[in-house]
C-alpha positions as CSV (number, residue, x, y, z in Angstrom):
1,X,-4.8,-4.9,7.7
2,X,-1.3,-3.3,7.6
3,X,-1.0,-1.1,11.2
4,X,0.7,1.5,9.0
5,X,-2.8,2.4,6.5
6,X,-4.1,4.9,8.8
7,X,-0.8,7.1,8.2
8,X,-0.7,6.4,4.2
9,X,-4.4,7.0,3.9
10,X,-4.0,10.6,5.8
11,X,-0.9,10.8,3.2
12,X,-3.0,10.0,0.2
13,X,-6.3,12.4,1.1
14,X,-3.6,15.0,1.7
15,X,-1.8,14.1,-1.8
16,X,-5.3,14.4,-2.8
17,X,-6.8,17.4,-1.7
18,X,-2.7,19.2,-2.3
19,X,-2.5,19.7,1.5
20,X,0.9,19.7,3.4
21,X,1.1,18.3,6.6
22,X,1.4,21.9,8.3
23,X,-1.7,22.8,6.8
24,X,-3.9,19.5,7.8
25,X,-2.6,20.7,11.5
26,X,-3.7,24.0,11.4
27,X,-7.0,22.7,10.0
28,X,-7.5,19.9,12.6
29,X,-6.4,22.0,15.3
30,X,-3.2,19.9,16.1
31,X,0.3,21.2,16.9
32,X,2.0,20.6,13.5
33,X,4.9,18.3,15.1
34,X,2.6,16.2,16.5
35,X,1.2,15.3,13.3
36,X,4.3,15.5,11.7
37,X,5.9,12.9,14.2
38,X,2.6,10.8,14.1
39,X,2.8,10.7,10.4
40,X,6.7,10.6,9.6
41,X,7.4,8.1,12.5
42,X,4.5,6.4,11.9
43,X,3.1,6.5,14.7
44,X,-0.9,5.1,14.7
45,X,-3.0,8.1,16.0
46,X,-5.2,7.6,18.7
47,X,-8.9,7.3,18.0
48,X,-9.3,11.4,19.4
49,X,-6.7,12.2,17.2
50,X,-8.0,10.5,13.8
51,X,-11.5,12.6,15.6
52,X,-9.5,16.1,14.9
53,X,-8.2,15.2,11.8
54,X,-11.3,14.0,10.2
55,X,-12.9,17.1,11.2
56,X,-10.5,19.3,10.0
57,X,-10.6,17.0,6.4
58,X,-14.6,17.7,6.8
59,X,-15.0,14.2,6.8
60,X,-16.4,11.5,9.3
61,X,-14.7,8.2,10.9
62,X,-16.5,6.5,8.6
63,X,-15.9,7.7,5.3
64,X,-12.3,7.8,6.5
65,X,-12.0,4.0,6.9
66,X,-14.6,3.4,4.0
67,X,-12.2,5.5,2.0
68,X,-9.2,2.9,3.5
69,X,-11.5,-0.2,2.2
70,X,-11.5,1.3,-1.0
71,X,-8.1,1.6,-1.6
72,X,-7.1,-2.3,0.0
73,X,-10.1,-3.4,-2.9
74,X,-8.2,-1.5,-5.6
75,X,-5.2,-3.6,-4.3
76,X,-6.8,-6.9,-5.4
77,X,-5.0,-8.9,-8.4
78,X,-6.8,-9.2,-11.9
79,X,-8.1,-12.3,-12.4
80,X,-5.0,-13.3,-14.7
81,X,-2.8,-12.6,-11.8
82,X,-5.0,-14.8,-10.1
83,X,-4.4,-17.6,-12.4
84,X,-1.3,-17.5,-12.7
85,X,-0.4,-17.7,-8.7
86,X,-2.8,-20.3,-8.6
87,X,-1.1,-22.4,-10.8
88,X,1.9,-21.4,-9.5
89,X,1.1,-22.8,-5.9
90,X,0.6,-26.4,-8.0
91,X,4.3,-26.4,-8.9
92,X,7.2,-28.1,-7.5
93,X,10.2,-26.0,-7.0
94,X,12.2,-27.5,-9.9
95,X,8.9,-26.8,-11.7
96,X,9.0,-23.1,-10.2
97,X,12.9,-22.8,-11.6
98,X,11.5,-23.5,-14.9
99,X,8.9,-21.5,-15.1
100,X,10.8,-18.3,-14.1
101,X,13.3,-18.9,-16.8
102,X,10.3,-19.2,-19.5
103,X,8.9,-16.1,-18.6
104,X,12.4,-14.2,-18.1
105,X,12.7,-15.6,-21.9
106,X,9.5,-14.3,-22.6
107,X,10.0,-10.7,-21.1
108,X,13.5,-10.8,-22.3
109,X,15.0,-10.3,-19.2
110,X,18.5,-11.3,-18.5
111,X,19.2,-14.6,-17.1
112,X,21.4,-15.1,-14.6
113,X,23.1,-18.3,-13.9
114,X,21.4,-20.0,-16.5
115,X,24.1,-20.5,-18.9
116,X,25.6,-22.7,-16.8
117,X,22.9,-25.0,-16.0
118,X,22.3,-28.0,-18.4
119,X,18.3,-28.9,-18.7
């Protein structure tokens, strides 16, 4: 798990709820630049301070980090993703070459370097 979810997950309820980071301070009882810091420098708070800003979210510990579980399972690739790095992993690297080029020719993307190449 990415050090750095604590921070965005405090982001995201306060995107959420339309809180500002001076306003989840005065809420959780915390001097607003030590929130700010924590959260612009990203800085993982300590266990007591996750405590005061939980309780000034009105939430617990554990429908904090239930909330972060949620959010890394909404980060999992559909099943055709799936397939397709799957079979990716299969190919050789001249095999790889080709394949980008097919799909930048089906996405119409621009090609760089191609024209030069001779298949």
């Amino acid at each position: 798990m990415d050090e750095f979810i604590v921070n965005q997950h405090i982001m995201e309820i306060c995107k959420q709820r339309n809180l500002s980071i001076y306003r989840l301070a005065k809420m959780s009882d915390m001097p607003y630049s030590s929130l700010n810091n924590m959260i612009k420098h990203r800085h993982v708070p300590t266990i007591y301070n996750l405590m005061k800003i939980c309780n000034g979210l009105n939430i617990s510990l554990s429908q904090f980090f239930a909330g972060i579980e949620d959010n890394v399972d909404n980060n999992v690739l559909p099943s055709e993703q799936q397939d397709v790095l799957s079979l990716w992993n299969l190919l050789d690297s001249k095999s790889k070459e080709f394949a980008l080029i097919y799909m930048k020719g089906l996405a119409h993307l621009p090609m760089r370097g191609v024209e030069d190449e001779k298949f």
